[in-house]
C-alpha positions in Angstrom: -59.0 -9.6 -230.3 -56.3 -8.0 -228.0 -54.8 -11.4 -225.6 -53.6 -10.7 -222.5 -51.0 -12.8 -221.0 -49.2 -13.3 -217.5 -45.9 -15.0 -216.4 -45.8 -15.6 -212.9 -43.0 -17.9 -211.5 -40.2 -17.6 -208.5 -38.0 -14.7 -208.0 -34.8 -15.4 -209.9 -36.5 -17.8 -212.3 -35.9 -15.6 -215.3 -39.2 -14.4 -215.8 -38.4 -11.2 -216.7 -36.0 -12.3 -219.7 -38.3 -14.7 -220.7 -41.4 -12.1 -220.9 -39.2 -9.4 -222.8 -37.7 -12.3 -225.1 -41.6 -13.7 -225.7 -42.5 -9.6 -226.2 -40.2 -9.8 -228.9 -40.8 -12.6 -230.4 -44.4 -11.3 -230.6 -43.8 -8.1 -231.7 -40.9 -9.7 -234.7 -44.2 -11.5 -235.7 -45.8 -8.0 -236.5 -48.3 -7.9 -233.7 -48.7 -4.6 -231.3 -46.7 -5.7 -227.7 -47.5 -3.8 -224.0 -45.0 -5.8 -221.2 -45.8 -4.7 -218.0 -43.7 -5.2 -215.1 -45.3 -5.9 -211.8 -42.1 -6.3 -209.9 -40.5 -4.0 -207.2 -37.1 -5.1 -209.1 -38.4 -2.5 -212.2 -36.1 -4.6 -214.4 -39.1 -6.6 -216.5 -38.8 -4.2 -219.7 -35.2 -3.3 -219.2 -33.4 -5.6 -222.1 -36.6 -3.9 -224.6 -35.5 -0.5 -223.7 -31.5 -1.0 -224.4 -30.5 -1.5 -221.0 -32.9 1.5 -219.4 -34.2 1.4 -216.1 -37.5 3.6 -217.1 -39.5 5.6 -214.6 -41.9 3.4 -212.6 -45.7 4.3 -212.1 -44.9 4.6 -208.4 -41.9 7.5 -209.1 -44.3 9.3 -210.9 -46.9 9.1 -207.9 -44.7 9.7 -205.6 -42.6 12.5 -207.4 -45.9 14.6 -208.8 -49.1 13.8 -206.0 -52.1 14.5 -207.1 -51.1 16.4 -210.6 -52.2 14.6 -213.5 -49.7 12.0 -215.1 -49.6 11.6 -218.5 -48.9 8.4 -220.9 -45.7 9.2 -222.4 -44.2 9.7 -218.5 -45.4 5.7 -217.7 -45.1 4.3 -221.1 -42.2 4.1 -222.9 -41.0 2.9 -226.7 -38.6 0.2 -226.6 -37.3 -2.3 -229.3 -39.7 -2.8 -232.7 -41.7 -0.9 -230.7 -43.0 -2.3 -228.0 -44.8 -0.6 -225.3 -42.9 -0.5 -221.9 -44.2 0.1 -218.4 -43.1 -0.6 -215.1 -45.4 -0.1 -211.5 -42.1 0.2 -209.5 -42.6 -0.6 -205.7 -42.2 1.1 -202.5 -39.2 3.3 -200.6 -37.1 -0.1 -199.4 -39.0 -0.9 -195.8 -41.8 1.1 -196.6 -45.1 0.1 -197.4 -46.4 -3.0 -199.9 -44.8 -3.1 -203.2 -48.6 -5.2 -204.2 -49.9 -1.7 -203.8 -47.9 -0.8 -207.0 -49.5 -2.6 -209.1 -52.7 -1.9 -208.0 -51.9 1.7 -208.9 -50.5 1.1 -212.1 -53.3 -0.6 -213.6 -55.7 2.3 -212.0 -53.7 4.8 -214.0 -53.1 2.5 -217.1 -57.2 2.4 -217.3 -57.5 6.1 -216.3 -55.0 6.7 -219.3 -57.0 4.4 -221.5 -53.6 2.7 -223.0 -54.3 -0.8 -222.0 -54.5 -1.4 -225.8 -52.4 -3.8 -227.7 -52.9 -6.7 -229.9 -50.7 -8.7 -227.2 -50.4 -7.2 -223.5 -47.9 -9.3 -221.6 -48.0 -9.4 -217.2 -44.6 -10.0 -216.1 -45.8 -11.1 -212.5 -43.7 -12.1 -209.2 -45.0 -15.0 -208.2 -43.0 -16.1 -205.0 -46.3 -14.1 -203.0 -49.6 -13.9 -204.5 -50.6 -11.5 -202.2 -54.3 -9.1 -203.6 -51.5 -6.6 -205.5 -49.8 -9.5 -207.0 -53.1 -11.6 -207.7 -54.8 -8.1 -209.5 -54.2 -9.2 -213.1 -55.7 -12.7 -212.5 -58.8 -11.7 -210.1 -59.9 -8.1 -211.6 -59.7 -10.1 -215.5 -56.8 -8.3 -217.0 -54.7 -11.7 -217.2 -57.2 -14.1 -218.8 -54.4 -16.5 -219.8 -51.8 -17.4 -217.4 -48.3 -19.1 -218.1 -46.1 -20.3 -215.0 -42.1 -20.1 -215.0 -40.6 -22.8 -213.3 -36.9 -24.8 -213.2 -37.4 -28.9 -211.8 -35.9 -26.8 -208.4 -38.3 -27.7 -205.6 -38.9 -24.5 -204.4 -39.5 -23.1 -208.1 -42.5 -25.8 -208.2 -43.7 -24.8 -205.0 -43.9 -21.4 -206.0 -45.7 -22.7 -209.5 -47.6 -24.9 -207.3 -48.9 -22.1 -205.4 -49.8 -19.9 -208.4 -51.8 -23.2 -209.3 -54.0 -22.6 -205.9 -54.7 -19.1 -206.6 -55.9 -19.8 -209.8 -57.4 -22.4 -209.0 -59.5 -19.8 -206.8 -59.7 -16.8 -208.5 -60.9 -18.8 -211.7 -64.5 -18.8 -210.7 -64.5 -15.7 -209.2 -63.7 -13.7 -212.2 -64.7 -11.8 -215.2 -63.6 -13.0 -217.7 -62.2 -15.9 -215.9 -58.6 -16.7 -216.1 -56.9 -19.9 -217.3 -53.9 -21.5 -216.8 -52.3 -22.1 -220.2 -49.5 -23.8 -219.5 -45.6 -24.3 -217.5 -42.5 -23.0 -219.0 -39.5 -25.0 -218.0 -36.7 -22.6 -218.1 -33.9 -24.8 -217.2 -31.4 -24.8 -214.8 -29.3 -28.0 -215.8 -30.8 -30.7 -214.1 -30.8 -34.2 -214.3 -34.4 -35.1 -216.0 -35.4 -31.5 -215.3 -37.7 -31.1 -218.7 -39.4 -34.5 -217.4 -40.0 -33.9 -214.2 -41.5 -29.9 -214.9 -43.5 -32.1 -217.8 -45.1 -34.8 -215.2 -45.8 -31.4 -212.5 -47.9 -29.9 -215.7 -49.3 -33.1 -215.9 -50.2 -34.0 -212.4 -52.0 -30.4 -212.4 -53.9 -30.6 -215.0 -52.2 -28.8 -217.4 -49.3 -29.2 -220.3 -45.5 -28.4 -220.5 -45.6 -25.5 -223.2 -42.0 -25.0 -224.1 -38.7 -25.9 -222.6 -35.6 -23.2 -222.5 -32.5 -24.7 -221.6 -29.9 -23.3 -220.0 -27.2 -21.0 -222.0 -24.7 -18.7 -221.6 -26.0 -16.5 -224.8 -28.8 -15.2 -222.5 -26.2 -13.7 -220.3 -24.2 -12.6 -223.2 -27.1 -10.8 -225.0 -28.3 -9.4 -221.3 -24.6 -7.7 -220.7 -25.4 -6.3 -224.5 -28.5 -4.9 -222.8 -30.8 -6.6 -225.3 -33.0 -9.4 -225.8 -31.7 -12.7 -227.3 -33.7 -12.0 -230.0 -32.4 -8.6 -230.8 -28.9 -9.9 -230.1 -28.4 -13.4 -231.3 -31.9 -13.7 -233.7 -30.2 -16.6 -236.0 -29.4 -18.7 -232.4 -31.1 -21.6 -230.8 -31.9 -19.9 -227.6 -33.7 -17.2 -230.3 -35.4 -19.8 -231.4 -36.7 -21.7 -228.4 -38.6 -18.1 -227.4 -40.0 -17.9 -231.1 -41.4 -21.6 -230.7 -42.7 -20.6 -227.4 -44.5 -17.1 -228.3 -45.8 -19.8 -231.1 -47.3 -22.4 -228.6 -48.9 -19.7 -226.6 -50.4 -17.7 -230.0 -51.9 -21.2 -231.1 -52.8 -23.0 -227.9 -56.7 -23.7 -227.1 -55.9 -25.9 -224.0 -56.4 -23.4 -221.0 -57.7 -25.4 -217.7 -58.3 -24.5 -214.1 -55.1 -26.6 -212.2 -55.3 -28.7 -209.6 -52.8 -28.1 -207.4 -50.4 -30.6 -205.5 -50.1 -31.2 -202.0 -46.5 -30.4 -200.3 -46.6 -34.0 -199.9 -47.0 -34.8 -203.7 -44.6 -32.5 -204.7 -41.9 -33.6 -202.3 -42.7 -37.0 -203.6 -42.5 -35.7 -207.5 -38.7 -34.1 -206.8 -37.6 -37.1 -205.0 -38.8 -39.5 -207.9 -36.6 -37.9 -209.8 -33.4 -37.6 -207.3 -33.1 -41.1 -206.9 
């Protein structure tokens, strides 16, 4: 049964290296891995593909028109062979980089490669506008995983995934889930507690927590994964024990999302 799995979280949270570190993970594990980038950036897949910036759906749409595009100019082969594909965005200025997405996926389906035994969304989550909701409300992303540091505005942004889903959930087929928050630190005091009690308060569970460290910038300047780079480190290990939580969890719920109130209250608990 394929799984298909979304990380949304803040710009800047390090969503994309923790989607291409879980893709690995996954795929060291022997399963078939898609990542799919839906972010204007086009930098979700890069650290799979060597340090490649591949073509993006919307190059190819806007390079060839109308003419036919085939797989192997969207999808691309990266490390233990993982299947790469980014929807690009817009010209800078010009137009909605949502619409990107919403392209890619119509292609993706047109192609008929949405097959994997793992597909992973790598989703920014800083606007859930309809582009950036697709994989939750048309049921490509059944199980959903948020990114988050203890920084307030990296919960509000988690927070607000929480509403969508809390919205879309019902309005789906299948419907989709949240799974789980993934603390990926930033060195704060408390900061594992404080993301812990957020999953909590919503409803939900604290799935793994990624501490800060310099090897992830160190394998990223090696333009690889830390998994490819550094596969006997800790940090290699902390993305193995969470592509583990997420292959074995059962505990998906619909959140309940905090007002700005309660989560101003929640960061400030934990300031003082």
């Amino acid at each position: 049964m394929m799984r298909q799995i979304a990380l949304y979280g803040k710009g800047g949270i390090g969503k994309s290296t923790t989607s291409a570190n879980l893709s690995a993970a996954f795929a060291e594990k022997g399963y078939t891995v898609m990542q799919i980038g839906c972010d204007p950036k086009r930098d979700s897949t890069r650290m799979l593909m060597q340090g490649e910036m591949i073509p993006t759906v919307m190059d190819e749409v806007r390079e060839h028109g109308d003419r036919e595009i085939t797989a192997d100019e969207v999808v691309f082969t990266g490390y233990r062979g993982i299947s790469c594909v980014e929807a690009g965005g817009p010209e800078p200025g010009i137009g909605c980089a949502g619409r990107g997405i919403i392209a890619t996926f119509s292609l993706l389906e047109r192609l008929n490669v949405l097959a994997a035994d793992i597909i992973v969304y790598d989703v920014l989550g800083d606007v859930v506008c309809g582009g950036f909701a697709m994989p939750m409300r048309k049921g490509y992303a059944e199980e959903i995983y948020l990114v988050t540091s203890g920084e307030l505005m990296s919960l509000y942004a988690a927070n607000n995934i929480c509403k969508a889903i809390e919205r879309l959930a019902c309005n789906t087929t299948p419907r989709c889930h949240l799974g789980g928050i993934i603390c990926n630190a930033r060195g704060l005091l408390r900061e594992e507690e404080l993301v812990g009690e957020f999953a909590e308060k919503v409803g939900s569970r604290l799935v793994a927590f990624i501490p800060r460290s310099d090897i992830v910038q160190e394998a990223e300047l090696n333009r690889k994964t830390v998994i490819e780079y550094a596969p006997a480190s800790d940090q290699a290990g902390r993305y193995r024990f969470l592509s583990e939580q997420i292959l074995n969890t059962g505990d998906f719920c619909i959140p309940t999302p905090l007002s700005m109130q309660e989560l101003e209250d929640l960061g400030i608990s934990y300031r003082s």
